[in-house]
N, CA, C and O atoms as CSV, one atom per row, in Angstrom:
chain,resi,resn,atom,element,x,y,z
A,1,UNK,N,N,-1.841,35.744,-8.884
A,1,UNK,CA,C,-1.457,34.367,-8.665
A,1,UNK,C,C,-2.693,33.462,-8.686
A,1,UNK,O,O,-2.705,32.474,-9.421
A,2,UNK,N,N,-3.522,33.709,-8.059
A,2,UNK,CA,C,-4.942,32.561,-8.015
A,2,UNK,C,C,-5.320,32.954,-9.287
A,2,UNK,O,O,-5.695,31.955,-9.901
A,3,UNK,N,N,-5.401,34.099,-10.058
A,3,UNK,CA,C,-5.950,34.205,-10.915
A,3,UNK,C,C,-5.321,33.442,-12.139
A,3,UNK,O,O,-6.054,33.211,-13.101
A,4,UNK,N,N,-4.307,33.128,-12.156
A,4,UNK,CA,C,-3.391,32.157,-12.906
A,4,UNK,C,C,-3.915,31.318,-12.600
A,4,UNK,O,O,-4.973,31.031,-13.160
A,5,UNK,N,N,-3.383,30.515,-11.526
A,5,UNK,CA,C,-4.751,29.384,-10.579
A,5,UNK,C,C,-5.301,28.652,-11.675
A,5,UNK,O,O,-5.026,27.724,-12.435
A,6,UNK,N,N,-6.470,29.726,-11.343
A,6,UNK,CA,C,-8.217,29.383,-11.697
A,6,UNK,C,C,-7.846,29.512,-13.338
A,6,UNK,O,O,-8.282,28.660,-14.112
A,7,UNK,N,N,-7.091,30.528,-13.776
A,7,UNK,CA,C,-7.291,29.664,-15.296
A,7,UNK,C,C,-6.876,28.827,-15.745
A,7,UNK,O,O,-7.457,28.095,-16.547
A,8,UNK,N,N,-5.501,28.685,-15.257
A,8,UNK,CA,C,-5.312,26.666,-15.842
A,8,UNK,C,C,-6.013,26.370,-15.128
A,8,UNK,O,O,-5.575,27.362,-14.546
A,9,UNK,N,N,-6.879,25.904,-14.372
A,9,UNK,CA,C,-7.671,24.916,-13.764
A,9,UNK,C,C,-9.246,24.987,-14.478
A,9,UNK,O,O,-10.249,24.320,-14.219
A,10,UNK,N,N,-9.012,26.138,-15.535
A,10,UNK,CA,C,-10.540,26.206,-16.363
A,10,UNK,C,C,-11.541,26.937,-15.651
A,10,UNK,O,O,-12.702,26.614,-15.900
A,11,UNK,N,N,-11.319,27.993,-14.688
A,11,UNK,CA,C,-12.621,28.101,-13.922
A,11,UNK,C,C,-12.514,29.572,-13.855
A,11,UNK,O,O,-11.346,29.963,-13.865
A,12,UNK,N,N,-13.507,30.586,-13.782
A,12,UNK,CA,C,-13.794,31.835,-13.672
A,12,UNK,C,C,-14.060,32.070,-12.180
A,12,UNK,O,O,-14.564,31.443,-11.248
A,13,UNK,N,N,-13.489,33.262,-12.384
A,13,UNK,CA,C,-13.397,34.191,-10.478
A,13,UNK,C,C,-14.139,33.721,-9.712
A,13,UNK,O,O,-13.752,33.329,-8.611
A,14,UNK,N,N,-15.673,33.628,-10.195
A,14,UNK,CA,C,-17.149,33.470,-9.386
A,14,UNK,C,C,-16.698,32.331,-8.904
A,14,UNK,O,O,-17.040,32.449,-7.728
A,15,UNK,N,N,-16.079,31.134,-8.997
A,15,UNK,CA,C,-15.951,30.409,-8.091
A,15,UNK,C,C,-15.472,29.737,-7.128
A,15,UNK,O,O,-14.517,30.491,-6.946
A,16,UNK,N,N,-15.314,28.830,-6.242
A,16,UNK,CA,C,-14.339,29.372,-5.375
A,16,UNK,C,C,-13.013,29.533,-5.377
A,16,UNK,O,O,-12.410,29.601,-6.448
A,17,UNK,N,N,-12.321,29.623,-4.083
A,17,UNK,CA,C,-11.251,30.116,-4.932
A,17,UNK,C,C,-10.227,29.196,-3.514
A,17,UNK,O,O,-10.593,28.922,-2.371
A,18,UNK,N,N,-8.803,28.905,-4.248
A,18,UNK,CA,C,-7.634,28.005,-3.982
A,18,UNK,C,C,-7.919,28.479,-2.130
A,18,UNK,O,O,-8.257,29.624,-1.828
A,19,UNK,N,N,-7.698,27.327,-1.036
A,19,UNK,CA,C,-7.485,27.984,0.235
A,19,UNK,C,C,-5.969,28.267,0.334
A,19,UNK,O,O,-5.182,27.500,-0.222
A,20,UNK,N,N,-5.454,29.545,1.153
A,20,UNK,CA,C,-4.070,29.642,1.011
A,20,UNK,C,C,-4.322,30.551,2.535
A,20,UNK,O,O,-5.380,30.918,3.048
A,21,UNK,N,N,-2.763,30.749,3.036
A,21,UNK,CA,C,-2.469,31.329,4.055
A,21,UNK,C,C,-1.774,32.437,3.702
A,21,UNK,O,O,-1.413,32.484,2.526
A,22,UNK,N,N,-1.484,33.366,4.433
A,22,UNK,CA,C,-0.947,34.713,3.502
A,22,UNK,C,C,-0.266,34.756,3.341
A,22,UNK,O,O,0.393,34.127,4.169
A,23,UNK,N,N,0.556,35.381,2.303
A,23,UNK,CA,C,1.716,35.096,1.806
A,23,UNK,C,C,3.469,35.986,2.585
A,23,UNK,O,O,3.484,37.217,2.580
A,24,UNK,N,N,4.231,35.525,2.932
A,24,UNK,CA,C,5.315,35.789,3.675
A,24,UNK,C,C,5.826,36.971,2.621
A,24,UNK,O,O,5.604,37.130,1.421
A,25,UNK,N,N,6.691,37.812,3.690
A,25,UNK,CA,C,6.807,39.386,3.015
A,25,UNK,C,C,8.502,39.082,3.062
A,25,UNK,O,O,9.298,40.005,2.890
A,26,UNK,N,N,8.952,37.663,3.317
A,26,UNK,CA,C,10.177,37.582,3.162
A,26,UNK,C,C,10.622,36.966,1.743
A,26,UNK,O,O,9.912,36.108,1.218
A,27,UNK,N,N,11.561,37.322,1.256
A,27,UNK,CA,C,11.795,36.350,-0.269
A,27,UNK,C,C,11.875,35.221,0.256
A,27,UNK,O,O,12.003,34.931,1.445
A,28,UNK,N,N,11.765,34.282,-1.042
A,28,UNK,CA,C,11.387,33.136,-1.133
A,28,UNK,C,C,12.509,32.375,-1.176
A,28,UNK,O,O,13.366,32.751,-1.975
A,29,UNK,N,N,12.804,31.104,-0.331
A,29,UNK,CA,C,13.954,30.666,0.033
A,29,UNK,C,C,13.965,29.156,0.029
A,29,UNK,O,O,12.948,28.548,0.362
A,30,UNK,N,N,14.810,28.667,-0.248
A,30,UNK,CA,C,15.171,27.100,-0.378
A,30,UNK,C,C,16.027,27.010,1.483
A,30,UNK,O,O,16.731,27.879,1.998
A,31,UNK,N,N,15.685,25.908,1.970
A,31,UNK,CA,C,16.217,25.167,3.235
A,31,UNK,C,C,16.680,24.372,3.231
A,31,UNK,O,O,16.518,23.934,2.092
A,32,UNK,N,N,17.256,23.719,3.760
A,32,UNK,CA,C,18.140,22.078,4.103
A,32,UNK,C,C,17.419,21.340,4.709
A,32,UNK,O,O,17.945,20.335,5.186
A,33,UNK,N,N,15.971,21.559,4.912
A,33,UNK,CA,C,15.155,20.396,5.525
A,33,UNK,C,C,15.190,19.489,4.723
A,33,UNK,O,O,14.697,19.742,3.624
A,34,UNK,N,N,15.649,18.394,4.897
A,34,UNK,CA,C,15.596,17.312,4.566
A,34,UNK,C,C,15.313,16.795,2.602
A,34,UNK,O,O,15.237,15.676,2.094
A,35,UNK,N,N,15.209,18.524,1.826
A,35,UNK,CA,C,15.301,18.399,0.882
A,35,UNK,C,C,15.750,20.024,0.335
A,35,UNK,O,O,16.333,20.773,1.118
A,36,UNK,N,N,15.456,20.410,-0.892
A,36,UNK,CA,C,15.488,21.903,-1.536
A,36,UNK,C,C,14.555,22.578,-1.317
A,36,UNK,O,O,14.711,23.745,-1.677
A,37,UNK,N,N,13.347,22.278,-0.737
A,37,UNK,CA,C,11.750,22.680,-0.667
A,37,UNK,C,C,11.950,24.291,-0.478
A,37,UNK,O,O,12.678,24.939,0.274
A,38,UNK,N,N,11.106,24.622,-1.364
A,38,UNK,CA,C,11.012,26.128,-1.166
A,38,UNK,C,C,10.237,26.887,-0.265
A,38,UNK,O,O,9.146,26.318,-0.247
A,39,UNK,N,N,10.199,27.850,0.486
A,39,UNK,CA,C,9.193,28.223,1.404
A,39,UNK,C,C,9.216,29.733,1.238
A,39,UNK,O,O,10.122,30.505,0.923
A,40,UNK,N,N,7.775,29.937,1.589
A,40,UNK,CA,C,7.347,31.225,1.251
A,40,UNK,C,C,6.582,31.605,0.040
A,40,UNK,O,O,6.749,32.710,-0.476
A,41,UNK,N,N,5.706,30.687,-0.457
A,41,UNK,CA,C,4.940,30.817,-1.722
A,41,UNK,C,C,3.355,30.357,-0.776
A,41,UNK,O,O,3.352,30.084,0.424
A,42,UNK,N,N,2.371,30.368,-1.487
A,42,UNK,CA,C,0.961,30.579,-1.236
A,42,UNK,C,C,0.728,28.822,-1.154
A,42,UNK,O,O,-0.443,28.483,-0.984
A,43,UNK,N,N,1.582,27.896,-1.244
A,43,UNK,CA,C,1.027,26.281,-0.659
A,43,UNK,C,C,1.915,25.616,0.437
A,43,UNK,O,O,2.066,24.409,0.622
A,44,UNK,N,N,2.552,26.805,1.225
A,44,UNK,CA,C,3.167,26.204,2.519
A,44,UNK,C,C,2.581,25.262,3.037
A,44,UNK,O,O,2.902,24.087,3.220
A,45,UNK,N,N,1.568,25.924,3.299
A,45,UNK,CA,C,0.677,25.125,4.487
A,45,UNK,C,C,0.607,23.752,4.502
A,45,UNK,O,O,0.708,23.118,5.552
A,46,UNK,N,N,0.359,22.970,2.868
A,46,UNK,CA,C,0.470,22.073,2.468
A,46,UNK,C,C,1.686,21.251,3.102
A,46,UNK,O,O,1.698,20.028,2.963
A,47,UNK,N,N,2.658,21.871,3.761
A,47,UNK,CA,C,3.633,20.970,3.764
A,47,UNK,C,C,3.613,21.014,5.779
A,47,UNK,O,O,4.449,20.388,6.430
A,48,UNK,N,N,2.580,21.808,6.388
A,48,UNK,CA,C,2.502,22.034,7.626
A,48,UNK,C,C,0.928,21.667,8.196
A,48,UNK,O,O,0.778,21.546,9.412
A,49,UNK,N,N,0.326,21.578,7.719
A,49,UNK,CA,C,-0.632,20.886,8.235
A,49,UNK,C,C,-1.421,19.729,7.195
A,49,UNK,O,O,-0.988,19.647,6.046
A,50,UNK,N,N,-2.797,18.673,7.688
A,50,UNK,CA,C,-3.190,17.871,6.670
A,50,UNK,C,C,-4.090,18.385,5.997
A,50,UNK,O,O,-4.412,19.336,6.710
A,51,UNK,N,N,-4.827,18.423,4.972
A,51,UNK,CA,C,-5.741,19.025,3.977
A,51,UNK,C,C,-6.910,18.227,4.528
A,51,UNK,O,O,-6.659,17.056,4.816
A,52,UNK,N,N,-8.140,18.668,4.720
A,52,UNK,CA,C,-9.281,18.169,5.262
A,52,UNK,C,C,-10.569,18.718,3.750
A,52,UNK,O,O,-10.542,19.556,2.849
A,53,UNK,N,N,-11.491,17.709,4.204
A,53,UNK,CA,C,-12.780,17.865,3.274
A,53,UNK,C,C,-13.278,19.535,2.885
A,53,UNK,O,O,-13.824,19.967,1.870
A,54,UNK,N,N,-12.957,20.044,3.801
A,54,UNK,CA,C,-13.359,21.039,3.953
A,54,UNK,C,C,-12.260,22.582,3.261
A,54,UNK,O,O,-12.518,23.664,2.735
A,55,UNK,N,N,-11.586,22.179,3.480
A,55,UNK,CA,C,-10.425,22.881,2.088
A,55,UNK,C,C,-10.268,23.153,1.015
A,55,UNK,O,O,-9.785,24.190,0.559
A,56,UNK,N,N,-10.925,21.632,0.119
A,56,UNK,CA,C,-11.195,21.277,-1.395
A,56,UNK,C,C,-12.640,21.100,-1.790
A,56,UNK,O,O,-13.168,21.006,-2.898
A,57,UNK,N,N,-13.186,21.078,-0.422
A,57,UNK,CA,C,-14.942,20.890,-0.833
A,57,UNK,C,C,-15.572,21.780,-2.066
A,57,UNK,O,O,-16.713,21.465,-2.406
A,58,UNK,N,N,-15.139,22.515,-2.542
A,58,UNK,CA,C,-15.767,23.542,-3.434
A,58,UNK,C,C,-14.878,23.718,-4.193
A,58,UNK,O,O,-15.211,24.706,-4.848
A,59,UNK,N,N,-13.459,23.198,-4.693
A,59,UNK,CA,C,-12.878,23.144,-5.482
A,59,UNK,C,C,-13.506,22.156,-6.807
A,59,UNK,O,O,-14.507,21.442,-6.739
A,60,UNK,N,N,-12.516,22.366,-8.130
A,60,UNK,CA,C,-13.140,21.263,-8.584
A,60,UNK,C,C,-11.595,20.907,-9.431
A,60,UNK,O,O,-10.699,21.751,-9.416
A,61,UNK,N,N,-11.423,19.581,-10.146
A,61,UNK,CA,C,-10.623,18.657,-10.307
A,61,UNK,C,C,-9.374,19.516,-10.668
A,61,UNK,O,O,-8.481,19.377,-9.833
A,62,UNK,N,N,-9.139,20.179,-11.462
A,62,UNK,CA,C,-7.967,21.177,-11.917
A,62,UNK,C,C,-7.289,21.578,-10.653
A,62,UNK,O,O,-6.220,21.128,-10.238
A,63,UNK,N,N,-8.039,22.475,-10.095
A,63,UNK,CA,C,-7.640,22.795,-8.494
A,63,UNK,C,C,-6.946,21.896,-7.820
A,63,UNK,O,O,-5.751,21.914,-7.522
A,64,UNK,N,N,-7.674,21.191,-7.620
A,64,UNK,CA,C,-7.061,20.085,-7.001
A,64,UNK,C,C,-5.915,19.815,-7.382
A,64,UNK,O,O,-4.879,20.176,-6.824
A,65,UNK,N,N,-6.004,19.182,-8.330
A,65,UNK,CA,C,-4.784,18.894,-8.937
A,65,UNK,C,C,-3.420,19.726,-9.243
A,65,UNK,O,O,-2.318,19.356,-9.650
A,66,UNK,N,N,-3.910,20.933,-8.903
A,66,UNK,CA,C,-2.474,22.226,-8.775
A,66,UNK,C,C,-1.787,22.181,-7.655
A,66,UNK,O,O,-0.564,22.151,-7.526
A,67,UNK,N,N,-2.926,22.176,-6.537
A,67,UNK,CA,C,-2.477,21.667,-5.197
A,67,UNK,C,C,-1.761,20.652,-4.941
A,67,UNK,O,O,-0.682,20.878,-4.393
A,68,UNK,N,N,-2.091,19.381,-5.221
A,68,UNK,CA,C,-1.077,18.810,-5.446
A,68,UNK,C,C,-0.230,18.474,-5.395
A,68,UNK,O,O,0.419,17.766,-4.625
A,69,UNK,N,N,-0.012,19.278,-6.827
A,69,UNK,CA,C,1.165,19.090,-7.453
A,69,UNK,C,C,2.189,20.294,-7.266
A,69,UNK,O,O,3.159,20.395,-8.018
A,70,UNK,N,N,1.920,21.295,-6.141
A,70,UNK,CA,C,2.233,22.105,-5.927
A,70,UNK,C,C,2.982,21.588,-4.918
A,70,UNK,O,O,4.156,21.959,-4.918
A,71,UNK,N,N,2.666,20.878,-4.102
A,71,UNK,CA,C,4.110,19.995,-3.514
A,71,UNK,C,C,5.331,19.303,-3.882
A,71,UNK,O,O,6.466,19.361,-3.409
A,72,UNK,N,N,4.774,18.556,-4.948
A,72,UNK,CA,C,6.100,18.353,-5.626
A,72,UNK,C,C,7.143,19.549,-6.701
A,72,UNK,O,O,8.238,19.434,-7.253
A,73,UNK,N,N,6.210,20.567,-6.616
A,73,UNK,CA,C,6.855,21.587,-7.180
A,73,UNK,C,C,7.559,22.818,-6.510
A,73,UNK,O,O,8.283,23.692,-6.988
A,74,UNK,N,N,7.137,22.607,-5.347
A,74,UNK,CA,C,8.053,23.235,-4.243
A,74,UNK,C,C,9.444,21.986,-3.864
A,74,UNK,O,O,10.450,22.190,-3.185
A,75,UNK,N,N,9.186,21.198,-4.305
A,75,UNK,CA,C,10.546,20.694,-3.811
A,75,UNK,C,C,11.683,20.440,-5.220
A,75,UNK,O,O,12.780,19.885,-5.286
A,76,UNK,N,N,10.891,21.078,-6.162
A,76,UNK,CA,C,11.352,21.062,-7.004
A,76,UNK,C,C,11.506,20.261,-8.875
A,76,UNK,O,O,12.327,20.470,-9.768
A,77,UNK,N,N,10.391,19.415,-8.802
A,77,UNK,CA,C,10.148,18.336,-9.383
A,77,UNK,C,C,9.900,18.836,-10.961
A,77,UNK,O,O,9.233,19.863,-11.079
A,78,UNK,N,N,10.393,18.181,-12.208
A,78,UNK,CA,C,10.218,19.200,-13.038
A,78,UNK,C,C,8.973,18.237,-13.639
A,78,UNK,O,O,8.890,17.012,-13.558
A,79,UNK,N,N,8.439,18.771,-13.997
A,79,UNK,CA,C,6.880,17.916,-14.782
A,79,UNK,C,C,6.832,17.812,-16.217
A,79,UNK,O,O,7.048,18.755,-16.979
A,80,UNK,N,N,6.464,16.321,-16.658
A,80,UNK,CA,C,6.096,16.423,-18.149
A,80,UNK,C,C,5.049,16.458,-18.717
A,80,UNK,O,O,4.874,16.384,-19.933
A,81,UNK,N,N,4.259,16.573,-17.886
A,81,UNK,CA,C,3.105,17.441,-18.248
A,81,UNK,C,C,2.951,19.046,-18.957
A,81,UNK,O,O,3.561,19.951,-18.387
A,82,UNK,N,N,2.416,19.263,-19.770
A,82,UNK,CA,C,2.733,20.450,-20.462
A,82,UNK,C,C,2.349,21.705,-19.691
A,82,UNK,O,O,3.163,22.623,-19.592
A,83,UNK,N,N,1.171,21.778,-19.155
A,83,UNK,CA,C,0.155,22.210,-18.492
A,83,UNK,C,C,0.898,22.568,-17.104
A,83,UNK,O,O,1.401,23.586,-16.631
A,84,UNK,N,N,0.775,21.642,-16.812
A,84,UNK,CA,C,1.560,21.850,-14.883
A,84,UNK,C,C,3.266,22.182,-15.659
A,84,UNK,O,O,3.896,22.787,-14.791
A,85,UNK,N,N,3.786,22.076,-16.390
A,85,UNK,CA,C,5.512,22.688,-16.386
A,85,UNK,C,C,5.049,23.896,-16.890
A,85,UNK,O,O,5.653,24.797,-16.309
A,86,UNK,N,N,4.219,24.357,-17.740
A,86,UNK,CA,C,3.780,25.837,-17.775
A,86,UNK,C,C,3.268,26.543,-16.782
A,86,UNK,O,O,3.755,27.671,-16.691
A,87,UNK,N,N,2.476,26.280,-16.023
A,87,UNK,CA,C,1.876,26.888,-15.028
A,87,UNK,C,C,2.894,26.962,-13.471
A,87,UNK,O,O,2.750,27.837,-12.616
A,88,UNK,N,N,3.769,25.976,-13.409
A,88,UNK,CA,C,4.438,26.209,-12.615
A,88,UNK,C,C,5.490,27.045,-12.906
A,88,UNK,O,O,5.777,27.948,-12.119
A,89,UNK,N,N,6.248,26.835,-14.158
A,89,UNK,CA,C,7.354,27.874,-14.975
A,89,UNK,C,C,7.076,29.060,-14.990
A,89,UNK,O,O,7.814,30.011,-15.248
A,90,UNK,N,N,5.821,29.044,-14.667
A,90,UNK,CA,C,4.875,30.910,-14.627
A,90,UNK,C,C,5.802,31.619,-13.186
A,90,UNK,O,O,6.447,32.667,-13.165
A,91,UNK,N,N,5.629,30.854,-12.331
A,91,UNK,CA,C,5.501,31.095,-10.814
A,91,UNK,C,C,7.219,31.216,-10.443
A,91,UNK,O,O,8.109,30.369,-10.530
A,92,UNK,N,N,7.238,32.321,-10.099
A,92,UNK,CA,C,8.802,32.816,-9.916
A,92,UNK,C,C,9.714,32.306,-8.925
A,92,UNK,O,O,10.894,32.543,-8.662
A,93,UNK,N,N,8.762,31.476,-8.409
A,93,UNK,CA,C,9.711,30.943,-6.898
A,93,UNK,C,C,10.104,28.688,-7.368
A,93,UNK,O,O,10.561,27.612,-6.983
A,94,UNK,N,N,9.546,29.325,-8.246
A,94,UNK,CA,C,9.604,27.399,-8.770
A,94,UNK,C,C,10.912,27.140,-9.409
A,94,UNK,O,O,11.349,28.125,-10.004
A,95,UNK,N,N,11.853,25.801,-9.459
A,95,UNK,CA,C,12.805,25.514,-10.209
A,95,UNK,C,C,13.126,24.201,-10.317
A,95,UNK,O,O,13.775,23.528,-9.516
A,96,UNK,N,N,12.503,23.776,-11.638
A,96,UNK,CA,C,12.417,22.112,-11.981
A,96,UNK,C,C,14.179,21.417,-11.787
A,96,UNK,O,O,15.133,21.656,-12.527
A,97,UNK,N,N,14.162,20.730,-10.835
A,97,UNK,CA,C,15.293,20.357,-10.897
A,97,UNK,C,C,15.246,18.583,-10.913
A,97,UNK,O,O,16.082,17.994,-11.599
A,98,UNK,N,N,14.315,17.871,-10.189
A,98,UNK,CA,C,14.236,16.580,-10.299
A,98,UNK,C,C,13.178,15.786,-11.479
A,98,UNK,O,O,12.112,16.262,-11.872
A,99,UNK,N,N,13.595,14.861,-11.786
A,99,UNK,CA,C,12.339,14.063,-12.536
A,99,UNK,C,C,11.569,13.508,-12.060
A,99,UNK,O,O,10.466,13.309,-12.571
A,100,UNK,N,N,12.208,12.786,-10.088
A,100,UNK,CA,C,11.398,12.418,-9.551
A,100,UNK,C,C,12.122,12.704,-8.267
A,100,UNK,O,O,13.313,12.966,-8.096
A,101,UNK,N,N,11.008,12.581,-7.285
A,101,UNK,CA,C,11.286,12.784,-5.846
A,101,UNK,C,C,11.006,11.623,-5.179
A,101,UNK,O,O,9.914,11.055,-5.165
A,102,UNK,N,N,12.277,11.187,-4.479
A,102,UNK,CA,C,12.031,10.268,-3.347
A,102,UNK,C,C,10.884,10.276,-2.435
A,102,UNK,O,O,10.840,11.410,-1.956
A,103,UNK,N,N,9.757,9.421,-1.876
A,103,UNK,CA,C,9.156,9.650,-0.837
A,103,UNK,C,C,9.391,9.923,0.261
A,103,UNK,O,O,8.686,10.529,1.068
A,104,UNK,N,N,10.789,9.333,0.420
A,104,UNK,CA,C,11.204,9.659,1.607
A,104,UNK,C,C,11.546,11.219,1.777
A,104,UNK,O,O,11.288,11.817,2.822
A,105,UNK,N,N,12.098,11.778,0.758
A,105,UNK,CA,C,11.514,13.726,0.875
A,105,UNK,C,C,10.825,14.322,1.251
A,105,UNK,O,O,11.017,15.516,1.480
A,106,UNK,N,N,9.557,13.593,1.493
A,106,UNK,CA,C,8.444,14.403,1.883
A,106,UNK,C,C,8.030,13.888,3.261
A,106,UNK,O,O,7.858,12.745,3.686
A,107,UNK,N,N,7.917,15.184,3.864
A,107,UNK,CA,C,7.246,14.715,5.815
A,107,UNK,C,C,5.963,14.592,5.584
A,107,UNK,O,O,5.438,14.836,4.498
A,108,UNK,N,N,5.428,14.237,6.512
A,108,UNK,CA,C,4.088,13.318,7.002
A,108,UNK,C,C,2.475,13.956,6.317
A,108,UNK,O,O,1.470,13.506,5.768
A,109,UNK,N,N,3.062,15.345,6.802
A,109,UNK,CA,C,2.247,16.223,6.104
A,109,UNK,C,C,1.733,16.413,4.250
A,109,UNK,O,O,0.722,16.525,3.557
A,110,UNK,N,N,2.871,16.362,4.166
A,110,UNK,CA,C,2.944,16.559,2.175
A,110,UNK,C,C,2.646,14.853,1.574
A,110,UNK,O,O,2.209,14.495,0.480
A,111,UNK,N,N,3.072,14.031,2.761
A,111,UNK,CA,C,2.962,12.065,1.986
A,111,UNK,C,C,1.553,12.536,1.968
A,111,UNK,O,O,0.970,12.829,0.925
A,112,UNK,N,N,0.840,12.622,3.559
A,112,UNK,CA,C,-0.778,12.293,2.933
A,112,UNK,C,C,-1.588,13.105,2.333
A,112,UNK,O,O,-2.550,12.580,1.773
A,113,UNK,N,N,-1.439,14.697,2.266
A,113,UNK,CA,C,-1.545,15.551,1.707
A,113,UNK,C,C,-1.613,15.242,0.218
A,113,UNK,O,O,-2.535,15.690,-0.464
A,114,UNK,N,N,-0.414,14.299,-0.422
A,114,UNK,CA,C,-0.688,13.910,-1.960
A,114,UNK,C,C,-1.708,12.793,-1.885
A,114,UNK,O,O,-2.787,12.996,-2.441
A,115,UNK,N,N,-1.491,11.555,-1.225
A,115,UNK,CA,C,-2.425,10.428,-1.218
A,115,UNK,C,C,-4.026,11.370,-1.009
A,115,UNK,O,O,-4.990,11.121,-1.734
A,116,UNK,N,N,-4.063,12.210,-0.152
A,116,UNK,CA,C,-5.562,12.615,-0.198
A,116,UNK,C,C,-5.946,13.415,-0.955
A,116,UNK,O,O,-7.157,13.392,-1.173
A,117,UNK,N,N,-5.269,14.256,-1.539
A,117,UNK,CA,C,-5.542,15.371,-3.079
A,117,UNK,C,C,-5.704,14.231,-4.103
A,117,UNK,O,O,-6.526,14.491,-4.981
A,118,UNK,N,N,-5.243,13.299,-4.170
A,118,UNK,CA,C,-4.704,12.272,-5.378
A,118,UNK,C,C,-6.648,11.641,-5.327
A,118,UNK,O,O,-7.410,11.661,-6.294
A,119,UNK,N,N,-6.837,11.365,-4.533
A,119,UNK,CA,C,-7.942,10.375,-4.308
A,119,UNK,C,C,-8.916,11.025,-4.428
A,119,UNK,O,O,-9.943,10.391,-4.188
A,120,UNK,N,N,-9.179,13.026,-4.969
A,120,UNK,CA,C,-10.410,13.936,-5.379
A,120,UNK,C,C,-9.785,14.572,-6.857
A,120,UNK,O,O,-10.446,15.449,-7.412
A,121,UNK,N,N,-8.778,14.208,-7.339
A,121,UNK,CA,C,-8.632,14.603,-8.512
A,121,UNK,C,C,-8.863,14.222,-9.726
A,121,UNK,O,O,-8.548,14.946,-10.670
């Protein structure tokens, strides 16, 4: 999975690498929180705590930008971007269903979570 990652994002092993929390040994499941959001893939966290300097500090722009967009792709968002609808279409727990997502979909965590990924990408 990171190793997918790091190659759409252009970058070889040696460097650093995506921060993630470990990954849940339960299948991967859609909820009724307040949208379809999927849980149980390697960018939860994203939607449970805020992303700090120190997370992305050693990332570089691609990265970033997976992260992201890895929020709107847990809730389902389908992308026309070629790049991000491939790389997410890779990932077995993903399923493009919107063109766009309400803001109001997203809790507090994932709003500034994009505004602050958005503003290093």
């Amino acid at each position: 999975m990171l190793t997918a990652l790091m190659a759409f994002a252009g970058i070889n092993e040696t460097k650093a690498q995506v921060p993630s929390i470990p990954r849940k040994t339960k299948k991967t499941q859609r909820t009724n929180r307040s949208s379809n959001v999927v849980w149980g893939t390697q960018y939860d966290w994203l939607s449970t705590r805020y992303v700090t300097y120190d997370d992305i500090r050693n990332m570089d722009r691609g990265q970033i930008r997976v992260l992201k967009n890895s929020i709107y792709a847990r809730h389902g968002r389908y992308f026309k971007d070629a790049q991000l609808r491939e790389y997410f279409n890779s990932l077995s727990w993903y399923s493009a269903i919107y063109d766009e997502i309400p803001a109001r979909e997203f809790n507090k965590f994932e709003s500034y979570n994009i505004s602050f990924l958005h503003k290093y990408e």
